[in-house]
C-alpha positions in Angstrom: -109.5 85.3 104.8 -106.4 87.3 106.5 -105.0 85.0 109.9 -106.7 87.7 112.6 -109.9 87.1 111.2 -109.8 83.1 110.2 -108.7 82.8 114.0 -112.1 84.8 115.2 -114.0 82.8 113.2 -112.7 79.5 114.2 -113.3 80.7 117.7 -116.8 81.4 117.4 -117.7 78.4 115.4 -115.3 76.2 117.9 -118.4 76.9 120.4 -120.4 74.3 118.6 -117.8 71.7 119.7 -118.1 73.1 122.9 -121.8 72.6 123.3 -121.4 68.9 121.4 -119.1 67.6 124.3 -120.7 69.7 127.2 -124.1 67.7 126.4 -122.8 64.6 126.3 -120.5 65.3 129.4 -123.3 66.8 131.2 -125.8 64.0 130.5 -122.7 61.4 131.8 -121.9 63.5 134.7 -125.5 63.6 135.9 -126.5 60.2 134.6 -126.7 58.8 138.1 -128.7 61.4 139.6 -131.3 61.4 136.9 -130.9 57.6 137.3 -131.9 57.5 141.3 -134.6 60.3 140.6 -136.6 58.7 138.0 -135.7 55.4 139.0 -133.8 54.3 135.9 -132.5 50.6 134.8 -129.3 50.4 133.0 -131.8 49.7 129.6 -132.8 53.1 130.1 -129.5 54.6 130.8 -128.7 53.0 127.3 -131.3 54.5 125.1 -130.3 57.9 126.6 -126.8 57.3 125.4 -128.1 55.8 122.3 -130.5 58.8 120.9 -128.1 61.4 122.6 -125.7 64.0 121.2 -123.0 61.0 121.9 -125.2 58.7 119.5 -128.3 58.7 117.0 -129.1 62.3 117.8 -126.0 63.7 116.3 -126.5 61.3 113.3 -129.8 62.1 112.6 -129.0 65.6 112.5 -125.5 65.3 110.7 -127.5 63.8 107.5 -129.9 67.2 107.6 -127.1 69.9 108.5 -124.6 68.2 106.2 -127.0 68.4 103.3 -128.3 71.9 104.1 -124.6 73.2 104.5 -124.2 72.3 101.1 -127.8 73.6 99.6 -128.2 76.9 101.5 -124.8 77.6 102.6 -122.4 76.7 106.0 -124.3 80.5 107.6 -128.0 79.0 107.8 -127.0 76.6 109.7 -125.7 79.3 112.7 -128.5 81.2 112.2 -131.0 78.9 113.3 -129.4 76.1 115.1 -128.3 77.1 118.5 -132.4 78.0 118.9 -132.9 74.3 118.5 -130.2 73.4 120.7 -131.9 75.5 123.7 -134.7 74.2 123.0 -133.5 70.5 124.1 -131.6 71.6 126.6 -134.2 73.6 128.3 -136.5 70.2 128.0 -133.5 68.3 129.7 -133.3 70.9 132.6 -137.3 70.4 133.2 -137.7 67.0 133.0 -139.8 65.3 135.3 -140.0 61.7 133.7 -138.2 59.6 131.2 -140.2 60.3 128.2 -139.3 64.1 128.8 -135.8 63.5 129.8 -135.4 61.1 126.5 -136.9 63.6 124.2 -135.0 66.3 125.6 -131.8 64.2 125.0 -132.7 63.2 121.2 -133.6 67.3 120.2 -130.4 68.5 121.9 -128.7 65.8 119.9 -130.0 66.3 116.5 -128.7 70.0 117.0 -125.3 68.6 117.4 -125.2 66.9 114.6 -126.4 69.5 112.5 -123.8 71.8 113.4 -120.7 69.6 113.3 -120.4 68.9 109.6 -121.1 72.9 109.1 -118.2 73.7 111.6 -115.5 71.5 110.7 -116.0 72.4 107.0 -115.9 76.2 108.1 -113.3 76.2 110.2 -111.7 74.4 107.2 -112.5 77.0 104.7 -111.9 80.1 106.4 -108.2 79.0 107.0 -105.0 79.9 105.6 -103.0 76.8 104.2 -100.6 76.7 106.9 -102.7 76.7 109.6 -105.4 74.8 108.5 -104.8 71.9 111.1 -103.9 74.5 113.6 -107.5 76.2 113.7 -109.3 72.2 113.5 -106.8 71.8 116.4 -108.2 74.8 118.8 -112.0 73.8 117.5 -111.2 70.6 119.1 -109.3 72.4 122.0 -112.9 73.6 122.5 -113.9 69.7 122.3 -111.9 69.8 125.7 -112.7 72.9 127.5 -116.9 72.0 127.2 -116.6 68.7 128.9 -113.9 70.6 131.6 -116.0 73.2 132.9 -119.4 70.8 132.6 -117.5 68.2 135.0 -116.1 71.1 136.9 -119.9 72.1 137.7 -120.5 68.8 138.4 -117.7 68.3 141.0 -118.5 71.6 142.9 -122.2 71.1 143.1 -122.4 67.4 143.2 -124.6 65.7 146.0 -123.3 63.9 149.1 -123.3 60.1 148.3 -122.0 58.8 151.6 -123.4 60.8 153.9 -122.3 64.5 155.1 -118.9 65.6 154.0 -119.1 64.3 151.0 -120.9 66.4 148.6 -119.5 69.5 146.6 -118.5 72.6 147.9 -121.4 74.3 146.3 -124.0 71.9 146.8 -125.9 74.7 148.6 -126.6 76.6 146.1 -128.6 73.0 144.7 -130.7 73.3 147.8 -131.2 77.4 147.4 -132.4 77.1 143.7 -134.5 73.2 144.9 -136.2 75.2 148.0 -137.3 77.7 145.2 -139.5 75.4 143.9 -140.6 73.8 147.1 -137.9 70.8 147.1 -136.4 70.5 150.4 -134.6 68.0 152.7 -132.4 65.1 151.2 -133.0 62.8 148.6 -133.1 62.1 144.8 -135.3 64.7 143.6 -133.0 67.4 146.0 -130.0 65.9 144.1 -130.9 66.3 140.6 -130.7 69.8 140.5 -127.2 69.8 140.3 -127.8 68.2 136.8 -130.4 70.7 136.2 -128.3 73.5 137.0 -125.3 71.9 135.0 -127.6 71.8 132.1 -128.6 75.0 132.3 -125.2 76.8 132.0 -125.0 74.8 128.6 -128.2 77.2 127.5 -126.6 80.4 128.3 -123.8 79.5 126.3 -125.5 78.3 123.7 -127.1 81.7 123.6 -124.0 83.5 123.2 -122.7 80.9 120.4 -125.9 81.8 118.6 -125.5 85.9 119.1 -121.4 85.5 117.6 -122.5 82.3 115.1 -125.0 84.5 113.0 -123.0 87.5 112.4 -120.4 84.8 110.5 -119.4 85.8 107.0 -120.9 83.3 104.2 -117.6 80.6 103.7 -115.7 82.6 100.8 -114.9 78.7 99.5 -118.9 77.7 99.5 -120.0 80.8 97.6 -117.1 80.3 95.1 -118.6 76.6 94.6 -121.7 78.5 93.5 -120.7 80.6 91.2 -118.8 78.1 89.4 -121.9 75.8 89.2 -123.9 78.7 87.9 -121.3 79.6 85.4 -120.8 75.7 83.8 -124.0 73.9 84.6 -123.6 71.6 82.1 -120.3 70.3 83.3 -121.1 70.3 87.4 -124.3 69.9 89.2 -125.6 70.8 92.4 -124.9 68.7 95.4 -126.8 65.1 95.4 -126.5 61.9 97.2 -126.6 60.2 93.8 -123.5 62.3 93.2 -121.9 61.7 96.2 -122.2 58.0 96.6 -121.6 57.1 92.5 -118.1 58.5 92.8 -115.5 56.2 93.2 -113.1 58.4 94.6 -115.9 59.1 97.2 -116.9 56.1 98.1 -112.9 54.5 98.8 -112.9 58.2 101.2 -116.0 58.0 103.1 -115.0 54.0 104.0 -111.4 55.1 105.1 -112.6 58.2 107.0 -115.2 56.5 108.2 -113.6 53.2 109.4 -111.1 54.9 111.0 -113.4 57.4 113.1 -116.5 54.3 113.6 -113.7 51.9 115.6 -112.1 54.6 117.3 -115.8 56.2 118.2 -116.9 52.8 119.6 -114.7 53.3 122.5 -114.7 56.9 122.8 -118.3 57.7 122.8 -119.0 54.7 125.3 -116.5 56.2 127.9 -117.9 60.0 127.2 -121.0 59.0 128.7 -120.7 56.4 131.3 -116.9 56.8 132.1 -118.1 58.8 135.5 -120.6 56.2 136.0 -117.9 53.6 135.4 -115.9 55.0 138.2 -118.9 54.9 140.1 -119.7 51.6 140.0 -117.3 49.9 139.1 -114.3 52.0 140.8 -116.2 52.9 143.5 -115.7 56.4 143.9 -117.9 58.9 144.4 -119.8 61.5 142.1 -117.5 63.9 143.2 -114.3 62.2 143.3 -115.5 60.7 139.9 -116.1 63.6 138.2 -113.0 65.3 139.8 -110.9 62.8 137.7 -112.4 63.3 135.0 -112.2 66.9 135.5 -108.7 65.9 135.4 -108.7 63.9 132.5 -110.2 66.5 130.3 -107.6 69.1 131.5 -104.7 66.9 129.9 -107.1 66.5 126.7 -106.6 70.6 126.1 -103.5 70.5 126.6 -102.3 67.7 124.4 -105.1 69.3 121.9 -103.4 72.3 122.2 -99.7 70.3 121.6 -101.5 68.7 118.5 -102.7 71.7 117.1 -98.7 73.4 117.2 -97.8 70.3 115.4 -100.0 68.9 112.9 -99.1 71.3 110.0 -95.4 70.9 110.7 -94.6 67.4 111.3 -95.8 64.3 109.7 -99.3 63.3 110.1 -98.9 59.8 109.7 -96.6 59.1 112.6 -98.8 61.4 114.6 -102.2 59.6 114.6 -100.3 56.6 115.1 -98.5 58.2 118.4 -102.1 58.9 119.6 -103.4 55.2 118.4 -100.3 53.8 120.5 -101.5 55.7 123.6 -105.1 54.5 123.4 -104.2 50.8 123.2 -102.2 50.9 126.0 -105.3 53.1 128.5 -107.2 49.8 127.6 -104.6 47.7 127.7 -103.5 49.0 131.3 -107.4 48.1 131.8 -107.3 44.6 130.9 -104.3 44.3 132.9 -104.5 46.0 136.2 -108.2 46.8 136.2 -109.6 49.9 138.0 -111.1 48.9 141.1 -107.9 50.8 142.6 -107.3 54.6 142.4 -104.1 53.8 140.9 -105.2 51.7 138.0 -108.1 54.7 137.1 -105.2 57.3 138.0 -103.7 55.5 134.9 -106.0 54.8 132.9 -107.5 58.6 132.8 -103.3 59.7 132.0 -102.8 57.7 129.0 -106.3 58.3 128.0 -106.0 62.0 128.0 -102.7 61.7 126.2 -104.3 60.1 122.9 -107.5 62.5 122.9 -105.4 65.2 121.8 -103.8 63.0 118.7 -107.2 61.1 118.7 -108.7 59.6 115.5 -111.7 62.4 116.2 -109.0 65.3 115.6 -107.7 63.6 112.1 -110.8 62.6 111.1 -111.9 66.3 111.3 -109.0 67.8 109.5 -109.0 64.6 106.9 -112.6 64.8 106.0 -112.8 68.8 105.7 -110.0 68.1 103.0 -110.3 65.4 100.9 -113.9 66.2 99.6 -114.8 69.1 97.3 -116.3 72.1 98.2 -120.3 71.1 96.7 -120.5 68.5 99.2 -118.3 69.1 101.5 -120.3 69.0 104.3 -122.8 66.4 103.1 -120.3 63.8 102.9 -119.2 64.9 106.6 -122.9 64.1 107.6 -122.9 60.9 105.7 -119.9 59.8 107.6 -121.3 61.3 110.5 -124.9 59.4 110.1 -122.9 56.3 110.0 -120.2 56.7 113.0 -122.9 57.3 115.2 -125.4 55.5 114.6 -123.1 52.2 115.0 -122.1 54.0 118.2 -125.2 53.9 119.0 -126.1 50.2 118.8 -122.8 49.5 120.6 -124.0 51.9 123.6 -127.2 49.2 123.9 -125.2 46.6 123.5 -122.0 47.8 126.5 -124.7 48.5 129.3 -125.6 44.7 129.1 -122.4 43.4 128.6 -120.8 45.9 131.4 -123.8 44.7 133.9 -125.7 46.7 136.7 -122.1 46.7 139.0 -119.4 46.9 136.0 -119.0 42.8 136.2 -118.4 42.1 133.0 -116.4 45.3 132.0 -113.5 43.2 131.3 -114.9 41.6 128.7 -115.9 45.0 127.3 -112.2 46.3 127.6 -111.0 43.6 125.0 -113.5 44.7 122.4 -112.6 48.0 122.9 -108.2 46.7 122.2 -109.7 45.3 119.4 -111.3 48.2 118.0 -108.4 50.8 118.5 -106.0 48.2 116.9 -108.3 48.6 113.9 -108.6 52.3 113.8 -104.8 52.3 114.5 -104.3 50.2 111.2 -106.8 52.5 108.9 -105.4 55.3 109.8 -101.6 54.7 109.5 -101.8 53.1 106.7 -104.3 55.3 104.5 -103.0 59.1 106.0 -103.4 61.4 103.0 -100.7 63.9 102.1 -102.2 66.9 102.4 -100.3 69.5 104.8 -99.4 72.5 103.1 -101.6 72.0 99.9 -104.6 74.2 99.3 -108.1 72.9 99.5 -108.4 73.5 95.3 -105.0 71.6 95.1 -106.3 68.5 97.2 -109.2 68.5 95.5 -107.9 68.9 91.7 -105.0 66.5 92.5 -107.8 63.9 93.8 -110.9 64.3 91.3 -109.2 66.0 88.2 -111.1 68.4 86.1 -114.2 66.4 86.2 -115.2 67.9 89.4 
């Protein structure tokens, strides 16, 4: 594929990243109000997070796109996806009660996760070898811009929490569209319709996606794959978890990539969906000054993204993902440290933070795992690893609420685990970085599996 059109294509497929982090953004940026409207206890808040497009959502539907991308081909999976996306996201923007609200969160996030191992592996694919990282780079650029323009929403039309004044500049428009179906006055209910409306912006882009997403081209690399199967059966079979997980070479990849991603993920998806609520409570800010910052912190995510994605086929990858690990340890360490129950200590915290997202294990792990694996299940083994990261992530989302506590008491505690982790991922990843930059996807994979393959 010629560099105008592998750029187009990374662009339209980069949408699904969009979507990913916007649902999980939107969910945290609205988690309060839904919280005061339905009259949530941090349990609750927890099995949202858990079965979410942050958590077992996405890993649920990682294991079925993964698979599917390898059976039917990376272009089913934008045919029909983004319809099941809306679907969950229109549930979300209805909701009324928790069981609504949860099964809304669960369908939205098994879309996710069907469409992640598809995208990275496309992206991937459709990619000249020099600019392989480059186009992973700008799909994670997208990573960035979703969760922006969510919290952006969420900062003009938040509510006021301490009285007049305080609530966003468009917070009328929330009572226009409320008064439209007979909610006026103040008040929780009023309130969550700056979620609802949040929510909804995520459906009319995930109509778009799903207009551009299923004109795609079939992956040039995937139909090869089939042709060569059909030509030798004898010598290579179709795709096959027996296959995937009997390989030795497989098995020592998927517990690298995956190692590396799971510690790093611990942290990351915890702060994706309650950091605004952490401010909250435990910074004591606002909704809108809360997600202001983060607004903030997501705007220094693009642009380091962007930094990453200029360097990653140029320099050396090793020293890069430990440049990002560096940064992370130090966000939490400044944590442990100074805490954040001043502006200044969350002012620092959101900086370095913002830093290492663009060098973040996520951004490796996406180029790394699109590489090292061949083309038949390419996107299987994505899901497998996918399935695993999180679903871990979400049992550790259960477990932070009650170690965290209703007011953010024991938060300290949590910041340690979270050193610990990064100091792990930090480890895997410098020490097992492949050399790949600059090698084709055939190369990598002859050079790693042989002939056999």
């Amino acid at each position: 594929m010629n560099k105008k059109n592998s750029l187009k294509s990374t662009i339209a497929v980069s949408l699904t990243n969009y979507l990913d982090a916007g649902a999980i953004v939107a969910g945290a940026a609205g988690l309060t109000l839904w919280k005061d409207y339905l009259q949530l206890t941090e349990g609750h808040l927890g099995w949202l997070n858990a079965i979410s497009a942050n958590c077992l959502g996405a890993a649920i539907g990682a294991i079925i796109g993964g698979v599917l991308a390898d059976k039917y081909g990376r272009k089913v999976i934008y045919t029909y996806n983004m319809l099941v996306y809306m679907t969950g996201v229109l549930l979300i923007l209805l909701s009324t009660n928790f069981p609504m609200l949860l099964t809304g969160f669960l369908i939205t996030g098994v879309s996710v996760g069907v469409g992640v191992p598809a995208s990275w592996t496309y992206i991937s694919e459709s990619s000249e070898i020099g600019n392989r990282g480059r186009n992973i780079g700008i799909s994670q650029m997208a990573w960035g811009v979703g969760p922006t323009f969510i919290l952006l929403f969420g900062t003009l039309l938040a509510p006021p929490t301490a009285g007049a004044g305080t609530e966003g500049i468009c917070f009328y428009m929330v009572e226009e569209l409320a008064a439209m179906f007979g909610v006026t006055g103040s008040g929780a209910e009023l309130n969550v319709y700056s979620s609802r409306i949040v929510f909804a912006s995520l459906f009319l882009v995930a109509l778009v996606a799903w207009l551009l997403q299923r004109q795609l081209d079939e992956s040039a690399e995937w139909k090869a794959a089939q042709e060569r199967e059909q030509e030798k059966p004898a010598v290579g079979s179709a795709f096959s978890f027996a296959s995937l997980l009997t390989n030795r070479v497989n098995i020592v990849t998927i517990a690298f990539l995956a190692g590396m991603y799971l510690t790093w993920n611990l942290v990351a998806s915890v702060m994706g969906f309650f950091q605004p609520h952490i401010f909250e409570t435990a910074g004591g800010l606002s909704n809108a000054d809360a997600n202001l910052l983060t607004v903030g912190q997501w705007t220094l995510i693009i642009i380091t993204t962007f930094i990453f994605s200029m360097l990653v086929d140029r320099v050396n990858q090793r020293w890069l993902f430990f440049m990002g690990g560096i940064f992370a340890i130090a966000a939490w360490g400044m944590v442990i440290t100074v805490g954040v129950t001043s502006i200044w200590g969350l002012i620092i915290y959101t900086v370095l933070w913002g830093i290492q997202a663009g060098f973040s294990a996520q951004a490796f792990y996406a180029l790394w795992a699109s590489e090292l694996f061949p083309a038949k299940y390419r996107a299987a083994a994505q899901g497998v690893m996918f399935f695993i990261v999180r679903s871990l992530s979400a049992v550790w989302g259960l477990c932070f609420v009650y170690i965290y506590g209703e007011h953010g008491e024991g938060f300290t505690v949590a910041a340690y685990c979270m050193v610990a982790l990064l100091v792990i991922s930090l480890l895997i990843g410098t020490i097992g970085a492949p050399e790949t930059r600059g090698k084709s996807l055939e190369q990598i994979t002859h050079e790693r599996y042989g002939d056999d393959i």
